[in-house]
C-alpha positions as CSV (number, residue, x, y, z in Angstrom):
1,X,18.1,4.7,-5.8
2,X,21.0,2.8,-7.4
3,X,18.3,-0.4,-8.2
4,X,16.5,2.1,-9.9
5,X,19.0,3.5,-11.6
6,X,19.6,-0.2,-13.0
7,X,16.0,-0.8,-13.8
8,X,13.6,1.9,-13.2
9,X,10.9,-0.3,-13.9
10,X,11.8,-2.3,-10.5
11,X,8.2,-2.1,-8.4
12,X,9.7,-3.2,-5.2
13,X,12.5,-0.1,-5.6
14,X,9.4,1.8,-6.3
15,X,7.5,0.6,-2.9
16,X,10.6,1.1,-1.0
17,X,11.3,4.4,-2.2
18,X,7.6,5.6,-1.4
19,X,8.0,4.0,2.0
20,X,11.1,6.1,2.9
21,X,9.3,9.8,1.5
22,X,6.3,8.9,3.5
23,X,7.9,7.7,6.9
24,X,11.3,9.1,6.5
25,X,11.2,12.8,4.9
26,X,7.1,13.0,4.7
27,X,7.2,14.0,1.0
28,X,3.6,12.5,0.7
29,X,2.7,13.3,-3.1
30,X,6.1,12.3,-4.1
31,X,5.7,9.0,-1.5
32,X,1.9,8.7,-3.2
33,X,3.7,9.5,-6.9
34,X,6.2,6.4,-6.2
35,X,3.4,4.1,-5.2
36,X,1.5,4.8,-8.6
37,X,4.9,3.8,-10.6
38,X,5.2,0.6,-8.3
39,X,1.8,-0.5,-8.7
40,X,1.9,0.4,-12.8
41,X,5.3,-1.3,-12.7
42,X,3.6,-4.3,-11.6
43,X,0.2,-4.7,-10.7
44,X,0.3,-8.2,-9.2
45,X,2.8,-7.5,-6.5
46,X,0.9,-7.3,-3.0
47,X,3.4,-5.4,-1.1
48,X,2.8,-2.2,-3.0
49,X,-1.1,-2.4,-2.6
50,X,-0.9,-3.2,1.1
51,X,1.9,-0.4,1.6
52,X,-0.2,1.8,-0.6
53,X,-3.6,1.2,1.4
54,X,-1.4,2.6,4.6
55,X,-0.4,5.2,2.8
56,X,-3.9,6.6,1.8
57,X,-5.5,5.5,5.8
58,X,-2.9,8.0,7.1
59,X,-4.0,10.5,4.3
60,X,-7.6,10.0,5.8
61,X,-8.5,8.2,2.3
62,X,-10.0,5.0,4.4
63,X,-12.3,3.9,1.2
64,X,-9.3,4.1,-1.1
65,X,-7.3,2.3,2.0
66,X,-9.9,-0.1,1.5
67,X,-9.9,-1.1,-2.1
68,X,-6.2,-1.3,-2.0
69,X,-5.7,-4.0,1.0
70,X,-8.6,-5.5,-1.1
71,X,-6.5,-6.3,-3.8
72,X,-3.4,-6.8,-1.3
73,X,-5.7,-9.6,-0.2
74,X,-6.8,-10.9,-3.6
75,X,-2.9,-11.0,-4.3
76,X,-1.9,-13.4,-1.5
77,X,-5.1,-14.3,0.5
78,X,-2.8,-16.4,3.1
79,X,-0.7,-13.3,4.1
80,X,-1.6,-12.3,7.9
81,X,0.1,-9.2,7.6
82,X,-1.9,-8.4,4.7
83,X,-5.4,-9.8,6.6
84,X,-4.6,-7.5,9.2
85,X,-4.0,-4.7,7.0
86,X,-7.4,-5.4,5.5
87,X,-9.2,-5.4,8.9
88,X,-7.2,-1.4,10.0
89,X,-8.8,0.0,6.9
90,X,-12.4,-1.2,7.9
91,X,-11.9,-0.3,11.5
92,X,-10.4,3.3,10.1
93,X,-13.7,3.5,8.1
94,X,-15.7,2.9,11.4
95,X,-17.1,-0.2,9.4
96,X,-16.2,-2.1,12.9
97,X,-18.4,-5.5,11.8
98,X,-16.2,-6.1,8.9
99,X,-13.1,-5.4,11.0
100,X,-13.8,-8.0,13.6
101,X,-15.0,-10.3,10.8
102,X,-11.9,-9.6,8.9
């Protein structure tokens, strides 16, 4: 809260603020609500796209999960946390090929 108090335009204060209403007080819109500021805050940061698609597979969104570790991936193609990500949202989907391609 206090880096956002210095610069509320601060994506990765965004992400980590969504991250702690989803896993910590399970506020989902207001965790879903952060992770739209992050990502409008800056679009080209990975983290909030791959932290985002985990958001929306535990909301049962899986095609939503899927475009989001997508662009996660597009972001930083050498992340393996990020790979993985990507391959959890196809298996959620029950699009199992892509998974154990991915």
């Amino acid at each position: 809260m206090k880096a956002l108090e210095i610069d509320s335009s601060l994506a990765e204060a965004h992400t980590t603020l969504a991250d702690t209403y989803q896993y910590y007080d399970w506020d989902f819109p207001k965790a879903e609500q952060e992770y739209h500021k992050a990502i409008a805050a800056n679009p080209n940061y990975p983290t909030a796209h791959q932290w985002y698609s985990e958001f929306l597979m535990e909301m049962g969104r899986n095609e939503e999960a899927i475009s989001e570790a997508r662009r996660a991936l597009e972001l930083d193609p050498l992340s393996l946390i990020i790979g993985s990500q990507m391959g959890d949202a196809l298996y959620r989907a029950g699009r199992t090929d892509e998974a154990i391609e991915q």
